[in-house]
ROMAR-189583 format. One record per residue (C-alpha): residue in one letter; x, y, z. Coordinates in steps of 0.5 Angstrom, whole numbers, plus 500, padded with zeros to 3 digits. Each point is the difference from the previous one (the first is absolute). Layout:
<recs>
AXYZ/...
</recs>
This chain:
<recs>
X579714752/X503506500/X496506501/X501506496/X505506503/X499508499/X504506499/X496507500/X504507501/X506497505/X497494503/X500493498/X495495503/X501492500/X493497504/X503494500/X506502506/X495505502/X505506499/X499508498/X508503498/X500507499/X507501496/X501492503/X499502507/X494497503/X493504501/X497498508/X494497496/X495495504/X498493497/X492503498/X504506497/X505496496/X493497497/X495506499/X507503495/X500494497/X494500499/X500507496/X506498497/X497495498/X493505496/X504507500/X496505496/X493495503/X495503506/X501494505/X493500504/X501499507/X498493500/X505499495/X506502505/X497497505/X499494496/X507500498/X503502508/X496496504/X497494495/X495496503/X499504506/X494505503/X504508502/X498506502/X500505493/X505504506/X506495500/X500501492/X500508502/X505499504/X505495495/X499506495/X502505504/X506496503/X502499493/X499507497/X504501506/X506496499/X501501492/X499508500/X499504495/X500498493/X505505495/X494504498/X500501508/X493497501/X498494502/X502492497/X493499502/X494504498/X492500504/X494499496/X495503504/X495493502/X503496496/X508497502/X506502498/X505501493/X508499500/X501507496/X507499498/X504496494/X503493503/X504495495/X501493502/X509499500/X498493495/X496504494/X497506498/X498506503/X492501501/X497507498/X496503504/X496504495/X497498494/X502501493/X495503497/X496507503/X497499506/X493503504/X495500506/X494504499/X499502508/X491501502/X498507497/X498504506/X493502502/X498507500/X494500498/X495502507/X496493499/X506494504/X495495496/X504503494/X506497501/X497494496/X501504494/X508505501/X502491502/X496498493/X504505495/X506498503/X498491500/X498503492/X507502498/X503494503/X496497496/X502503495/X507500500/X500492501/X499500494/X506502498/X507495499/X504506501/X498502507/X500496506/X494503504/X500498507/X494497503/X494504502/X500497508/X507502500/X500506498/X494502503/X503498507/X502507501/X493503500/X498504506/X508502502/X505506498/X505496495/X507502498/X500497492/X507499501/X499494506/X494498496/X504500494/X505496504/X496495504/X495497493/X507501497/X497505494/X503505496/X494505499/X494502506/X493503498/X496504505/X495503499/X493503503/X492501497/X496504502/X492499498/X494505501/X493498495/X502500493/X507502501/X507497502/X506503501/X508496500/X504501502/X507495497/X506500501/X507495497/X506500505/X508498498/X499494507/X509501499/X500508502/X493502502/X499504495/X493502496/X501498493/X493503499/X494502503/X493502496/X493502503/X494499496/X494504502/X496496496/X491498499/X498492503/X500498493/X507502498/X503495505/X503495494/X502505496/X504502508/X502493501/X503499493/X503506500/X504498508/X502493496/X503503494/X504505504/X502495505/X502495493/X505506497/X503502506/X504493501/X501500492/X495492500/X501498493/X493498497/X498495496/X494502495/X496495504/X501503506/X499507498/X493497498/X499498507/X503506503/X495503497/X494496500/X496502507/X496494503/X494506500/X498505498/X493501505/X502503506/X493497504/X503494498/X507502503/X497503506/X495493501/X506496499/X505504505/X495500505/X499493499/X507497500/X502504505/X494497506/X502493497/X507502502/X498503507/X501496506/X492500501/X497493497/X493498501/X494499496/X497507501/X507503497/X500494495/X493502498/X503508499/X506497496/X496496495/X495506499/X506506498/X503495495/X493498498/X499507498/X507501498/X499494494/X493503499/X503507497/X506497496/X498493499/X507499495/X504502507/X503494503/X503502506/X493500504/X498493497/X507496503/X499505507/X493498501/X502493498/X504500506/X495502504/X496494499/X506496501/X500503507/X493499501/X502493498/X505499505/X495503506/X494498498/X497506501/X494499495/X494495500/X504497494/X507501501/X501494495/X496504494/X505506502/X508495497/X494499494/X499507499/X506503502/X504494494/X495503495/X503507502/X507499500/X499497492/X496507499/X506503503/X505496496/X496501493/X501508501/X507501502/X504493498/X506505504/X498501506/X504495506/X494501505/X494497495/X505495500/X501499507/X493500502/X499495495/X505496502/X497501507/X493497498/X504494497/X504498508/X492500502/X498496495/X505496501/X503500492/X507500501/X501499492/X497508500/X503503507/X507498497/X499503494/X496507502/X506501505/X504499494/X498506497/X499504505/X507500501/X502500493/X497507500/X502502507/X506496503/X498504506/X492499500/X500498508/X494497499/X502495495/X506498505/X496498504/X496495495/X506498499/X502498506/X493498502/X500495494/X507497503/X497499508/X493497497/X504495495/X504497505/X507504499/X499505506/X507502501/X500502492/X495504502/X502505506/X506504495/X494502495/X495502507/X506504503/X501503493/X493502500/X501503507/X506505499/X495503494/X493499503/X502503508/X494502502/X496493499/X506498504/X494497505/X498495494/X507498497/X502498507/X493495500/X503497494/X507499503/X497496506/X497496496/X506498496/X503499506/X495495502/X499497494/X509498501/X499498507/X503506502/X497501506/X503504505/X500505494/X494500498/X498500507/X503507500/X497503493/X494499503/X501503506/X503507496/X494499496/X495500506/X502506503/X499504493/X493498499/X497498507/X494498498/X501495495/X498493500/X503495495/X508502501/X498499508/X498492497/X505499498/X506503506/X495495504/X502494496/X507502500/X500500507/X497493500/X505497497/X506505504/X497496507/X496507502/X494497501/X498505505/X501506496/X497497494/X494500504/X501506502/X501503492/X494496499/X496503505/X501507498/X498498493/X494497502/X499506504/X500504492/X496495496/X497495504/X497496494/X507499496/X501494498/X508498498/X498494497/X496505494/X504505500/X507496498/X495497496/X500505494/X507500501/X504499494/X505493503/X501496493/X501495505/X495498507/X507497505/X502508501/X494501502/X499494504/X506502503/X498507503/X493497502/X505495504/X502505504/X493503503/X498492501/X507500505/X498506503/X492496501/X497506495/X495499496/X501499492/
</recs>
């Protein structure tokens, strides 16, 4: 079968014949070149994480992230500058890499890079606030009105992870513009001193840079809502998003009014996405989110992050019951859902709480809704993608985890665990030899993702390096049990995970 050919600025690239003409002359391109573009011809628009790429240039085989650099920069090399005088292929910072310029297949319509209707990405709020432990609340406003805007069908607002990808680095709003492919950036900045706050916000044109507008609110702690429906309203009319009634209700509905249990949640929510996990800082989560429902019972974020909180308790055991944590958190998630029916996250979490009760019926139907209220909730691509690996149809399964991915690229560590084991559940061994090796050096310390490289291992005829990678595992938690660990996995079916046991018992490991 004939693989599509492309045509961007003067260039036309047919991967069948491994050729780049420029104006119908041949561009010196190598093999592994000739597949990268491909690759982003293929997603343009899209952020391609490194994986993706390396997946795409050296499929089933295990490089250096340098041989990658080193193709990306011979491309960049050979195309030169797109006809804005930039590059054709943008860098995002830790993530991958975003082919920026038009392409149009010779054989059908052109694809658009930019969407049709206004588009935005809120970058983290600043800290500059005395305190750094106070990063938590400037990056809380900031997730508040992405939260909000989601709800609107007029507005296409980047996911959090992305945007926030920038924080902590001097940016220019046009290349950030140009690398999340948006029309509209907002920065901004907090600065909190005892009751009073000031915000500092402001709306740039991602086209020209220009400031479309700047607003400082000097402001009491308790003017904070007012502040954060003032900041969404203004971001709404500079764009010209049309409302429907129901969205201007929502728009002015806030999910508080009570700033302890904003600032409980926040503080919560920002150690449960911290890279610290273990019982001691479980402990302090479920303590902040305890107080926060206690001061707005009728809030309902607090009850699906601390719903989430006993799910990880769940995965990790940390507690004498951890059982009694998948109940509680079940019972919280439906609290959650109760008091905001609208909210993609009570609905991801529950949907989570369903893959470990292995309902399969539930899990599908709350990753459906999530999505229906956020078709870019990160969270509810990876239910997907999960329900897909644990049902016996994993190839189904990796496009929605790769989705996931590019949206969500601070919990890289954890989607590249989830795109190993789809690998290994189809038999792709050697690829999922390489995910779980890429997840290892991202998270030293972990246990479960070390099992199963082991496993792969074993079936790749590396005995003597699984015993090794089961060495250091046993080294990490000498009471670890594949056996019961695999078995509050979800598989719908016992051969798959026969057939990963399979490999720690031709490398003489125990099962």
């Amino acid at each position: 079968m004939l693989r599509k050919r492309f045509a961007f600025g003067p260039f036309l690239l047919n991967p069948d014949s491994g050729t780049l003409l420029r104006d119908g002359e041949p561009v010196a391109v190598g093999h592994r070149g000739i597949l990268l573009l491909e690759a982003f011809l293929q997603r343009p628009g899209e952020v391609l994480t490194k994986t993706d790429l390396i997946d795409a240039a050296w499929s089933g085989m295990a490089v250096e992230e340098s041989n990658l650099s080193v193709q990306i920069a011979l491309l960049r090399k050979a195309l030169g500058p797109s006809p804005d005088g930039g590059d054709w292929i943008a860098t995002i910072p830790r993530v991958g890499y975003r082919f920026v310029g038009p392409s149009t297949s010779p054989d059908s319509a052109g694809l658009h890079l930019q969407p049709t209707k206004p588009s935005l990405a809120v970058l983290a709020f600043a800290n500059l606030s005395n305190d750094p432990e106070q990063a938590f609340f400037a990056e809380g406003l900031a997730d508040e009105i992405i939260t909000t805007l989601w709800k609107l069908s007029g507005l296409v607002v980047i996911a959090r992870n992305s945007s926030f990808s920038y924080r902590d680095t001097s940016v220019d709003v046009r290349r950030v513009a140009k690398d999340l492919g948006v029309r509209y950036v907002m920065e901004g900045s907090v600065r909190r001193s005892g009751n009073r706050v000031r915000i500092i916000a402001q709306l740039n044109d991602g086209e020209t840079g220009v400031q479309i507008w700047t607003e400082r609110y000097d402001r009491e702690l308790t003017d904070i809502f007012t502040v954060q429906d003032e900041v969404t309203r203004q971001i709404v009319e500079a764009p010209e998003v049309t409302l429907t009634p129901s969205e201007m209700t929502a728009l002015a509905h806030s999910r508080t009014k009570n700033v302890e249990a904003l600032d409980c949640f926040l503080r919560g929510r920002a150690m449960l996405r911290g890279p610290t996990q273990n019982l001691e800082v479980y402990k302090r989560i479920a303590a902040l989110l305890h107080q926060a429902i206690e001061a707005d019972p009728a809030y309902a974020a607090p009850y699906a992050a601390l719903a989430m909180a006993h799910v990880i308790d769940y995965q990790n055991r940390w507690t004498d019951d951890p059982d009694r944590s998948l109940v509680e958190g079940k019972r919280l998630a439906d609290e959650a859902i109760e008091r905001d029916p609208n909210d993609p996250f009570a609905h991801s979490v529950a949907g989570l709480v369903a893959m470990h009760c292995k309902n399969f019926e539930r899990w599908s139907a709350e990753a459906d809704a999530a999505l229906s209220l956020n078709p870019n909730y990160p969270l509810a691509h990876a239910l997907r993608g999960n329900l897909h690996i644990y049902s016996g149809k994993p190839l189904a399964g990796i496009p929605h985890i790769e989705r996931a991915m590019r949206l969500d690229p601070f919990y890289t560590q954890g989607y590249l665990h989830h795109l190993g084991v789809a690998h290994a559940v189809a038999g792709k061994y050697a690829a999922a030899a390489a995910l779980f090796r890429e997840r290892i050096l991202l998270v030293p310390e972990t246990d479960m993702t070390r099992a199963y490289l082991a496993a792969i291992l074993g079936h790749l005829g590396e005995v003597e390096e699984a015993r090794r990678v089961w060495r250091e595992l046993m080294t990490i938690n000498p009471s670890y049990s594949f056996a019961e660990r695999i078995g509050r996995m979800p598989f719908q079916d016992q051969a798959d995970v026969e057939r990963i046991a399979e490999g720690l018992r031709k490398a003489g490991l125990p099962f």
